[in-house]
C-alpha positions as a LaTeX table, in Angstrom:
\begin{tabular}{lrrr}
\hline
Residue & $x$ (\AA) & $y$ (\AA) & $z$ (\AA) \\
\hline
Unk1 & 0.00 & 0.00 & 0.00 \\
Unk2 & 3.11 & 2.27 & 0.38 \\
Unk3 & 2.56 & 2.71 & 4.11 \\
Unk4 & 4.50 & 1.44 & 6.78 \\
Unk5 & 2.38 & $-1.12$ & 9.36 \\
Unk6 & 2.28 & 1.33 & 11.82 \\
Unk7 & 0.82 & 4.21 & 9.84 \\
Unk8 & $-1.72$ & 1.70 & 8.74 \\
Unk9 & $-2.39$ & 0.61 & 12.55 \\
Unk10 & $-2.32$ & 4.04 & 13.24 \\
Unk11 & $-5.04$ & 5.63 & 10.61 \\
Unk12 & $-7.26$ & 2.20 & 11.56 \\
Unk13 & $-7.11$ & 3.22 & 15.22 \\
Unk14 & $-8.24$ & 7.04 & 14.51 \\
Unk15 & $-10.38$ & 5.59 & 11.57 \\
Unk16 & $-9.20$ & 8.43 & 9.30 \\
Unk17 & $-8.77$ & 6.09 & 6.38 \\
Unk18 & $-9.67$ & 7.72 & 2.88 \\
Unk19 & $-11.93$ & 6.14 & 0.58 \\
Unk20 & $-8.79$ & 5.14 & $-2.04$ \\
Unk21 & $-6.94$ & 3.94 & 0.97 \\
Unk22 & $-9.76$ & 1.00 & 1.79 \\
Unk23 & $-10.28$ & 0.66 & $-1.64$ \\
Unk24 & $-6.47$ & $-0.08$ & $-2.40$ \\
Unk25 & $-6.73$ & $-2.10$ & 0.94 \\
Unk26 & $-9.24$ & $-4.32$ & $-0.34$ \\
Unk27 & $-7.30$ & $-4.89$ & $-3.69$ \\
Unk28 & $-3.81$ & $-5.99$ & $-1.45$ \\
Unk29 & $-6.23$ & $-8.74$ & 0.08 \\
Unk30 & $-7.91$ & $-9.96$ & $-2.67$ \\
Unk31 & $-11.20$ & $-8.73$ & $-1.73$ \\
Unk32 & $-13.97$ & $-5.92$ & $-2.52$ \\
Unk33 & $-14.52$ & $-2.65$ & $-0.25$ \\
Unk34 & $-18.10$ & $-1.23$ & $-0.52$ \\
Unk35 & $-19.20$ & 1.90 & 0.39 \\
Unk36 & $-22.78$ & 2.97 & 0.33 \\
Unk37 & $-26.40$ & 3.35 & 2.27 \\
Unk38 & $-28.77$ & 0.64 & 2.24 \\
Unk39 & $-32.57$ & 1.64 & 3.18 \\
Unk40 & $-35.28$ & $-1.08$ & 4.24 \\
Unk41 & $-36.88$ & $-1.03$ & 0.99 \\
Unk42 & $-33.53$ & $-1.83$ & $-0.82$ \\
Unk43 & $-32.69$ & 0.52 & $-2.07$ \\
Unk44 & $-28.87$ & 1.87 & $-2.36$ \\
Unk45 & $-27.21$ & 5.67 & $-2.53$ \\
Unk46 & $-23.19$ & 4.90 & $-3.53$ \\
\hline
\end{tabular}
C-alpha cells in the first residue's frame, strides 16, 4: 500500500482512512470494499 504497518495501525485506530486507501486495501487482500447506504426497501445511494 506504500505505508509502513504502523501508519496503517495508526489511521485504523483514529479511523481516518480515505476512501482510495480501503479501496487499495481491499485490492492488497484480494477482496472488494463497498461503500454505500442501504434503506429497508432496498434501495442503495453509492
Amino acid at each position: 500500500m506504500g505505508m509502513s504497518l504502523q501508519a496503517i495501525n495508526k489511521r485504523l485506530e483514529t479511523g481516518k482512512l480515505s476512501q482510495e486507501e480501503l479501496e487499495r486495501m481491499a485490492s492488497v487482500m484480494g477482496c472488494e470494499y463497498h461503500s454505500f447506504f442501504q434503506f429497508d426497501d432496498g434501495s442503495k445511494v453509492e
